[in-house]
C-alpha positions as CSV (number, residue, x, y, z in Angstrom):
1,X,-0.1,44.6,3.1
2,X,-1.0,45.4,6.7
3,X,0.1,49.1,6.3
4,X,2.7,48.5,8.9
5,X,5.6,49.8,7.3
6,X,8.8,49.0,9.3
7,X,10.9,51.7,8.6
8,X,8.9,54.3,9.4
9,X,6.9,52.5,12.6
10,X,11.0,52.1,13.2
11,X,11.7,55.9,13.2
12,X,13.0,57.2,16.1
13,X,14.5,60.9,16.8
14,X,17.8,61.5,18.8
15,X,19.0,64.2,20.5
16,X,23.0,64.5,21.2
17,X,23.5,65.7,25.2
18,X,27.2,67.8,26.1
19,X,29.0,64.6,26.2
20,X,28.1,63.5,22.9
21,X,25.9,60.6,23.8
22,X,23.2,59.9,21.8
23,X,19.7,60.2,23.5
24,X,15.8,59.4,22.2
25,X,14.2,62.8,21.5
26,X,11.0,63.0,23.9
27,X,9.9,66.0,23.4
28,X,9.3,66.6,19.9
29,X,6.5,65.2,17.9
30,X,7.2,62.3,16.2
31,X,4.5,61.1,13.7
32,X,4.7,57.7,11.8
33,X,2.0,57.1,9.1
34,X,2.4,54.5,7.3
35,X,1.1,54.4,3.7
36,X,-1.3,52.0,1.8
37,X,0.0,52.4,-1.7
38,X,1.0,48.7,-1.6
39,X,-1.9,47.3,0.0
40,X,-4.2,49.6,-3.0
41,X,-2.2,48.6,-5.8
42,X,-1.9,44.9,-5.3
43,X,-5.9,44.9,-4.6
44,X,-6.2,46.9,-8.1
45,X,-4.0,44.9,-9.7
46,X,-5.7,41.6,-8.9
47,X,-9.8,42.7,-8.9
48,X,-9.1,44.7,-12.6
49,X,-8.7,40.6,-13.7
50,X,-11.0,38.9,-10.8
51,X,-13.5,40.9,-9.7
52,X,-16.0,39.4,-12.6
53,X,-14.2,35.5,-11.6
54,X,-13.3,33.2,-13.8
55,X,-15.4,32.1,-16.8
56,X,-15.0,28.6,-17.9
57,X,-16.5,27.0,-21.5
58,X,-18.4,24.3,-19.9
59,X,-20.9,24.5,-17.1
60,X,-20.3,22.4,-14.5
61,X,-16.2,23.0,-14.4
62,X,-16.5,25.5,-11.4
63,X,-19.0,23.2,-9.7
64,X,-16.1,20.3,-9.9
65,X,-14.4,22.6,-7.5
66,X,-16.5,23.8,-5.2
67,X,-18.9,26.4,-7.4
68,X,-18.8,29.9,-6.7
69,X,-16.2,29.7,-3.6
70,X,-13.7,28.7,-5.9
71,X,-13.3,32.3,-7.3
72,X,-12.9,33.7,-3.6
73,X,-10.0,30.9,-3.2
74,X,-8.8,31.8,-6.7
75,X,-8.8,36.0,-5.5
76,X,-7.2,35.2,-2.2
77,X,-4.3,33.0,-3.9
78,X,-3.8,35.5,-6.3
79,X,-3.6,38.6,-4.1
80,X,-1.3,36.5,-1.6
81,X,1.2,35.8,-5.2
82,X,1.2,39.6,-5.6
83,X,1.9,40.2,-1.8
84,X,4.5,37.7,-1.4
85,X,5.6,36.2,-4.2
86,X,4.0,33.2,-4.0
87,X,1.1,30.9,-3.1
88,X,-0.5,27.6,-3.3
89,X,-3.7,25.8,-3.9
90,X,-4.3,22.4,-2.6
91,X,-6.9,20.2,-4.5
92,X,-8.4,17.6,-2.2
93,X,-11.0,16.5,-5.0
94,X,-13.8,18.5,-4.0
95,X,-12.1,22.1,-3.9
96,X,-9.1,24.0,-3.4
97,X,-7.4,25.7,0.2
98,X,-5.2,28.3,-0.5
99,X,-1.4,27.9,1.1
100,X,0.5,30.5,1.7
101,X,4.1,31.1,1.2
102,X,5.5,31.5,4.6
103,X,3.5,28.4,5.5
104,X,4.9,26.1,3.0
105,X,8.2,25.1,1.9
106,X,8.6,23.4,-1.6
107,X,11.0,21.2,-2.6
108,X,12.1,21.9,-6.0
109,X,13.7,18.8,-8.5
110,X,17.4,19.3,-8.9
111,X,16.8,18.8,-12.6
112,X,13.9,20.4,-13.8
113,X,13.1,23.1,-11.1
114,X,9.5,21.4,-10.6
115,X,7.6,21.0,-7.4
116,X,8.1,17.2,-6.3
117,X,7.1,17.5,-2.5
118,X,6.0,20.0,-0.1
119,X,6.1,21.0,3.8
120,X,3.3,22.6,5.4
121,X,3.9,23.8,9.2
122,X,1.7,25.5,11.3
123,X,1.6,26.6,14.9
124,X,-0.7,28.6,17.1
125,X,1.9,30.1,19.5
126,X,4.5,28.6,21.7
127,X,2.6,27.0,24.1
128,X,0.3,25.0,21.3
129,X,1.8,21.8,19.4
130,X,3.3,22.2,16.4
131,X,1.8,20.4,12.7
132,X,3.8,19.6,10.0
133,X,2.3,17.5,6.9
134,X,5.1,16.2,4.0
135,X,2.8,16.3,0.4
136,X,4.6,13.8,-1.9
137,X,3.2,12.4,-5.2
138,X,2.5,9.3,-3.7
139,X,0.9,10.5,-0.6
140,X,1.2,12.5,2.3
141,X,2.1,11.9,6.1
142,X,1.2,14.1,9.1
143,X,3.4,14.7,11.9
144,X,3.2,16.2,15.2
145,X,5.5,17.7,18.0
146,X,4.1,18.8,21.6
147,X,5.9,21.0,23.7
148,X,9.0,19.1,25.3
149,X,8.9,16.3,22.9
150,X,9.6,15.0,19.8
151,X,8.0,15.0,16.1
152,X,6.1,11.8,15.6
153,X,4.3,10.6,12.8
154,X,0.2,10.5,13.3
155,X,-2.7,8.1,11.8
156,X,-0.8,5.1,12.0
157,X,1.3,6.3,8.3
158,X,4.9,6.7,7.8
159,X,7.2,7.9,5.7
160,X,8.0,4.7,4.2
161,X,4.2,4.3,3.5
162,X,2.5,7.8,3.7
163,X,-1.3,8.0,3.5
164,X,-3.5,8.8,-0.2
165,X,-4.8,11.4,-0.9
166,X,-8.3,9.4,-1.9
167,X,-10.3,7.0,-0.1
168,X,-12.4,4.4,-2.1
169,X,-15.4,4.1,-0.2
170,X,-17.8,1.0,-0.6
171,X,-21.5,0.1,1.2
172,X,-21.9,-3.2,2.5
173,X,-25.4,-5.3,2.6
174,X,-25.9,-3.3,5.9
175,X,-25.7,0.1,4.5
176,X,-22.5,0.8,5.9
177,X,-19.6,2.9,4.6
178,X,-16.2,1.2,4.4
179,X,-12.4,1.6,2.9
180,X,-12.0,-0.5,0.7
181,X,-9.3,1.0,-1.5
182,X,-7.0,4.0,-1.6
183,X,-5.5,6.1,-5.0
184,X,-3.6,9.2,-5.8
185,X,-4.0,12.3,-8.3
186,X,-1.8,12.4,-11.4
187,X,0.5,14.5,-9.9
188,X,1.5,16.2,-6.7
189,X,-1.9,18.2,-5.4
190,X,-0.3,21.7,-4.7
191,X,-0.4,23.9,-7.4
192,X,1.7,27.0,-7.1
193,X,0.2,30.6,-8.0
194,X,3.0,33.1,-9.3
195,X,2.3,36.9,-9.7
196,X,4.9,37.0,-12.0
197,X,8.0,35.2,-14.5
198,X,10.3,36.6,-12.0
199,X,8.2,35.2,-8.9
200,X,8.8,38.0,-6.6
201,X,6.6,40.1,-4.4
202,X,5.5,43.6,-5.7
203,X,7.5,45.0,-3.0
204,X,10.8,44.3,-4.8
205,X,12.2,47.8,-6.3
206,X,9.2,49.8,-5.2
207,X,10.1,49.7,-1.5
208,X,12.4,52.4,-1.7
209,X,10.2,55.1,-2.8
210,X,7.3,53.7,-0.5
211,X,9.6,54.7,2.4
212,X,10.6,57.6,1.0
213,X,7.5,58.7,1.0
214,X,5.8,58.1,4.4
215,X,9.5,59.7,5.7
216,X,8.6,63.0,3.9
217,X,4.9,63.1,4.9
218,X,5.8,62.0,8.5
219,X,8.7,64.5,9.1
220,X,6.2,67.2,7.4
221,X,3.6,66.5,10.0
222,X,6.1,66.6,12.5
223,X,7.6,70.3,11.4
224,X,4.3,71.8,11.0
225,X,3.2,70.4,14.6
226,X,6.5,72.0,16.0
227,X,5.8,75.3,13.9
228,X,2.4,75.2,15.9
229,X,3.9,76.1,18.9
230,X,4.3,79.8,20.2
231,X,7.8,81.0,21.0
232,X,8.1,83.6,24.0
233,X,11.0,86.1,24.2
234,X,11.5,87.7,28.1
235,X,13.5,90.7,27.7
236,X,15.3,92.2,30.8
237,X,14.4,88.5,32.5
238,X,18.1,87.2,32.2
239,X,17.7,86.8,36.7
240,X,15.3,84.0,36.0
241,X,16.4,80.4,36.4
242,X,15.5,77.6,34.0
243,X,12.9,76.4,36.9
244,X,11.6,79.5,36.8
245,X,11.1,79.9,33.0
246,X,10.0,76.2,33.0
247,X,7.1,77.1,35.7
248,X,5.7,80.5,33.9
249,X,5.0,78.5,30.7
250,X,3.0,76.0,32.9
251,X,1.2,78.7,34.6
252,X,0.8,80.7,30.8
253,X,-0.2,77.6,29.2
254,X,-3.0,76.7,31.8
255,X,-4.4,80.2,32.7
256,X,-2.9,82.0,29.3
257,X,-2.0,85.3,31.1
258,X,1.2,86.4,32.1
259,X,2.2,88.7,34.6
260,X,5.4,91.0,34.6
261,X,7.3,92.8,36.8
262,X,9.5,96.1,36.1
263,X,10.8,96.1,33.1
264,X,10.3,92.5,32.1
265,X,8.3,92.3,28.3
266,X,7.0,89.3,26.5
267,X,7.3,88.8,22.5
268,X,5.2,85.9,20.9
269,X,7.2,84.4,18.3
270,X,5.6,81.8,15.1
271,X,7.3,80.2,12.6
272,X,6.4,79.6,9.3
273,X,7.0,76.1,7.5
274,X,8.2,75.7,3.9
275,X,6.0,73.3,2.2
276,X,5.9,74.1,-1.0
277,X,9.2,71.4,-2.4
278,X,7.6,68.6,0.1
279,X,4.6,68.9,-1.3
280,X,6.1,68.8,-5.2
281,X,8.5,65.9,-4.0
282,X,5.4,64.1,-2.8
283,X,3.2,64.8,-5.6
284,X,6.2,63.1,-7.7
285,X,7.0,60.2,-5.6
286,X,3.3,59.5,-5.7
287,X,3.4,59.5,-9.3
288,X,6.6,56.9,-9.1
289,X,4.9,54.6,-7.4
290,X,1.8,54.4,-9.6
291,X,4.3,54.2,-12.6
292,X,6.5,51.6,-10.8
293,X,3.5,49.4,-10.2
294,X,1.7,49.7,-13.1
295,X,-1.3,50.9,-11.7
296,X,-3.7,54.0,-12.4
297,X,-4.0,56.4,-10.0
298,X,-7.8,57.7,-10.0
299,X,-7.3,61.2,-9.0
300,X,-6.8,61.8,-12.8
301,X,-9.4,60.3,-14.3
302,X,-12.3,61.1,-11.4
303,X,-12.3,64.9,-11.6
304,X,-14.6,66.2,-15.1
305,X,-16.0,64.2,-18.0
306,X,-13.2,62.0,-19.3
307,X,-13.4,60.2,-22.8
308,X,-13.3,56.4,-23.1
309,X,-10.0,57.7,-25.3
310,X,-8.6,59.4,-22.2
311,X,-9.5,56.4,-19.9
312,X,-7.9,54.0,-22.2
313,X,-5.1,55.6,-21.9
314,X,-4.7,55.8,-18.2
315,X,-5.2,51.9,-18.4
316,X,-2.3,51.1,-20.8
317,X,-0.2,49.8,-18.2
318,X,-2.6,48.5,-15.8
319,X,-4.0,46.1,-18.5
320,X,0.2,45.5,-19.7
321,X,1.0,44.5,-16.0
322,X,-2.5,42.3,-16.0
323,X,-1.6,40.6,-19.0
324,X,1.3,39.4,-17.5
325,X,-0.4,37.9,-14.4
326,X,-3.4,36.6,-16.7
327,X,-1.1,33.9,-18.1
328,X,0.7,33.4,-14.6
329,X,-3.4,32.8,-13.2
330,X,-3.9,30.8,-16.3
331,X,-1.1,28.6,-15.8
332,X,-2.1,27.9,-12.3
333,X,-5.7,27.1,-12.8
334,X,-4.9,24.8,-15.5
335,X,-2.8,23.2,-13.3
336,X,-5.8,22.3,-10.9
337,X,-7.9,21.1,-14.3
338,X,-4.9,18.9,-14.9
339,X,-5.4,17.5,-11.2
340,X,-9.5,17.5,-11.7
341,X,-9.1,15.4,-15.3
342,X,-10.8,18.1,-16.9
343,X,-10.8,19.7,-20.2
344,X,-11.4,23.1,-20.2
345,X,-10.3,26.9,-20.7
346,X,-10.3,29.9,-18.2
347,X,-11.1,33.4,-20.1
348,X,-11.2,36.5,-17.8
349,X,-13.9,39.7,-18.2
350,X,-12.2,43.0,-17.1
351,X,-13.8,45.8,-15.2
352,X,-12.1,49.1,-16.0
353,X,-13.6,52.4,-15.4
354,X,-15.1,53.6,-18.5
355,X,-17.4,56.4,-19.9
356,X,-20.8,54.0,-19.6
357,X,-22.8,56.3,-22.1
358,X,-19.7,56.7,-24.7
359,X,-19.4,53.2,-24.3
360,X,-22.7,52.0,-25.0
361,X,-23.1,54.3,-27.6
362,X,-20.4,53.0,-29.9
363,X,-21.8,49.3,-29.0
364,X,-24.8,49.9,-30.5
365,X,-23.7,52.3,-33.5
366,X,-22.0,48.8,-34.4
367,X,-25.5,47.0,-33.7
368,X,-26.4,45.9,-37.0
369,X,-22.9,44.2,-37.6
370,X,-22.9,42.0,-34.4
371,X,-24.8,39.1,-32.9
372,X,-27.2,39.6,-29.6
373,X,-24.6,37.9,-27.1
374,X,-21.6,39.9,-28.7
375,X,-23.7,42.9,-28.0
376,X,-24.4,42.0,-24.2
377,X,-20.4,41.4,-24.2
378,X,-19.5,44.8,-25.0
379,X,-22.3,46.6,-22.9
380,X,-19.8,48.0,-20.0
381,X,-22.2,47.8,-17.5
382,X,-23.0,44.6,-17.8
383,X,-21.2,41.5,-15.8
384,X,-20.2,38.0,-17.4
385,X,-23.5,36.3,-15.6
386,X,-26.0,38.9,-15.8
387,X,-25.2,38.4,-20.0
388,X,-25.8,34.7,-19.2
389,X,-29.2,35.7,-17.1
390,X,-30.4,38.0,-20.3
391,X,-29.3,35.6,-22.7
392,X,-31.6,32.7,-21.0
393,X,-34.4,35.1,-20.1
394,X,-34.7,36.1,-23.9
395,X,-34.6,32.8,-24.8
396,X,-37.5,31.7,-22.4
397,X,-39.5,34.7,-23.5
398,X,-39.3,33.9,-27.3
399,X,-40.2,29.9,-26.3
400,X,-43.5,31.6,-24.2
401,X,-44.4,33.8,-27.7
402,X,-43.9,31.2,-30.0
403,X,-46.2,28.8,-27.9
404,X,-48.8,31.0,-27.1
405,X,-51.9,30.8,-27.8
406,X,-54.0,32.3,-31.0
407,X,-56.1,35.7,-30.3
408,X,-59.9,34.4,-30.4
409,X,-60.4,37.1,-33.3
410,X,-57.9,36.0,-35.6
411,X,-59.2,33.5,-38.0
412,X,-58.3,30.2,-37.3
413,X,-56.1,28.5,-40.3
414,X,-57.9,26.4,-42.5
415,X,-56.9,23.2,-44.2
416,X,-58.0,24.5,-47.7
417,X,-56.4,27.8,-47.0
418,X,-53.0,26.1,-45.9
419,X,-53.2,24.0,-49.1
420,X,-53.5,27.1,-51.2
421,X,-50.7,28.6,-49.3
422,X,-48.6,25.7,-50.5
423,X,-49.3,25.5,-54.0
424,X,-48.9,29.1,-54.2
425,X,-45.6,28.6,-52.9
């Protein structure tokens, strides 16, 4: 994820000397670049179901946790599950923090596989003390280890009586906020956050073609930069010494003349790369690694006017591989509404590209059929809470016409002509 791909960064060239030991290569280029196709495809993967946050039925359920932060938390859980597998959220009654994987270990129930408990570490460097917090059902205890010593428990709890979660807070005659009780949630508050129903990283079975990949483009780099280079034939120079030849290409490098004696000639010499098969293995690997993740690569569908058919297409397996992390995301938030005591459903909005104006057109070619809040649904370019914004804003404005007041040159109603109204009627 931080485009620091290991086995290229790794690479190093050899050289074999006369008596067959194996030497780093100094003096040819050697170019490591690192790719961001992982990086890219998790981040499309995650913001095609996100980027619009999570909708819930009623109004104040995203408030009960925090209001609009909790999508950020929900995005950066989500994108850490695609990374690495995993994550966590901990609910502490007012929102969630997310916990990553190689923070926390879980501790599974032999019989069931669920999470019963939990250990968060952390640690600064070295130097710094080290944190570790045990989450059980019935509470959690913190512990602490300094440099040189050993872990002890902190806060005056224990393992044989850890601390609640909640604090029952009272104010006596004073005004004064004390303790005066302590509870727990229904269940253990860490939720995990899977990417998948095999809970792996993305990384597994895509690696391979990754590295592939920056290998060719690298060692491509590196042939064209030592094609670059000019290559000088001396003829009738066979008296020079190595020395010698190593000193006239410093002198023709910095003053680029050369200067011959007798019979001496000098040939510039170029080479010519092959590129053509890197280039087609490249363009295919590429292609791979889209396919392998599930993702759309834009270059197709940016270049010319593309149909919403066309589009639709391209986004088959995108919206496959979302549909399969929707329920994961759906499982996980429910599991925080569990934790909250709330009742309630997350639905998800989209945002593929699309062809706005073919869009829209077929949206309102169905006009007549559909309600005014379907219609705002379908508009492409419009987000879950700007259709939310319209919806009340219409609202308002038909309230304001409805109670406005009667144009002075209208004839007021009268009583007789409202009674002849009715018996017409």
């Amino acid at each position: 994820m931080r485009q620091q791909n290991r086995t290229i960064i790794q690479t190093q060239k050899w050289l074999t000397d006369v008596f067959g030991n194996q030497v780093p290569d100094t003096y040819s280029p050697n170019y490591r670049a690192p790719s961001a196709f992982y990086k890219s495809n998790n981040i499309q993967i995650s913001q095609h179901l996100l980027s619009n946050g999570v909708t819930f039925a009623k109004d104040n359920t995203k408030d009960r946790f925090g209001g609009a932060v909790f999508d950020n938390k929900v995005v950066r859980c989500v994108r850490a599950a695609l990374a690495e597998g995993r994550a966590y959220a901990y609910y502490d009654g007012k929102g969630i923090t997310p916990f990553y994987a190689n923070e926390l270990v879980p501790l599974l129930d032999e019989e069931t596989g669920a999470m019963r408990a939990a250990i968060r570490h952390w640690q600064l460097n070295d130097s710094k003390p080290l944190f570790v917090t045990l989450y059980e059902v019935n509470g959690y205890t913190e512990m602490r280890r300094d440099k040189g010593k050993d872990l002890v428990c902190v806060d005056g709890f224990s393992f044989d009586s850890p601390r609640p979660y909640k604090s029952i807070v009272a104010r006596d005659k004073t005004g004064a906020v004390e303790v005066v009780g302590y509870e727990n949630y229904p269940g253990l508050p860490i939720v995990p956050c899977f990417s998948n129903y095999d809970r792996i990283a993305e990384i597994v079975g895509k690696r391979e073609n990754i590295d592939l990949y920056d290998l060719i483009k690298s060692g491509m780099a590196n042939n064209i930069e030592e094609a670059s280079f000019l290559y000088w034939e001396m003829s009738n120079a066979s008296g020079m010494s190595e020395l010698d030849m190593a000193e006239f290409k410093k002198q023709l490098a910095e003053l680029h003349v050369a200067k011959t004696t007798g019979q001496t000639q000098l040939t510039a010499h170029t080479l010519s790369v092959p590129t053509e098969a890197r280039e087609t293995l490249l363009t295919r690997l590429e292609r791979d690694i889209y396919a392998d993740a599930m993702t759309v690569d834009m270059n197709l569908i940016s270049t010319g006017s593309v149909t919403a058919t066309a589009i639709k297409a391209a986004y088959k397996r995108l919206n496959d591989r979302v549909d399969e992390l929707e329920y994961c995301v759906i499982d996980f938030i429910n599991g925080l509404l569990a934790l909250a005591g709330i009742e309630d459903t997350p639905t998800f909005k989209r945002s593929p590209v699309t062809n706005d104006s073919e869009e829209t057109d077929m949206v309102l070619a169905a006009a007549s059929y559909l309600d005014e809040e379907t219609i705002l649904n379908k508009l492409p370019f419009l987000s879950t809470d700007e259709v939310e914004q319209v919806l009340e804003r219409k609202a308002a404005e038909s309230v304001e016409r409805f109670n406005a007041p009667m144009d002075a040159d209208e004839p007021a109603e009268t009583a007789e002509s409202a009674e002849s109204e009715a018996a017409a009627e």
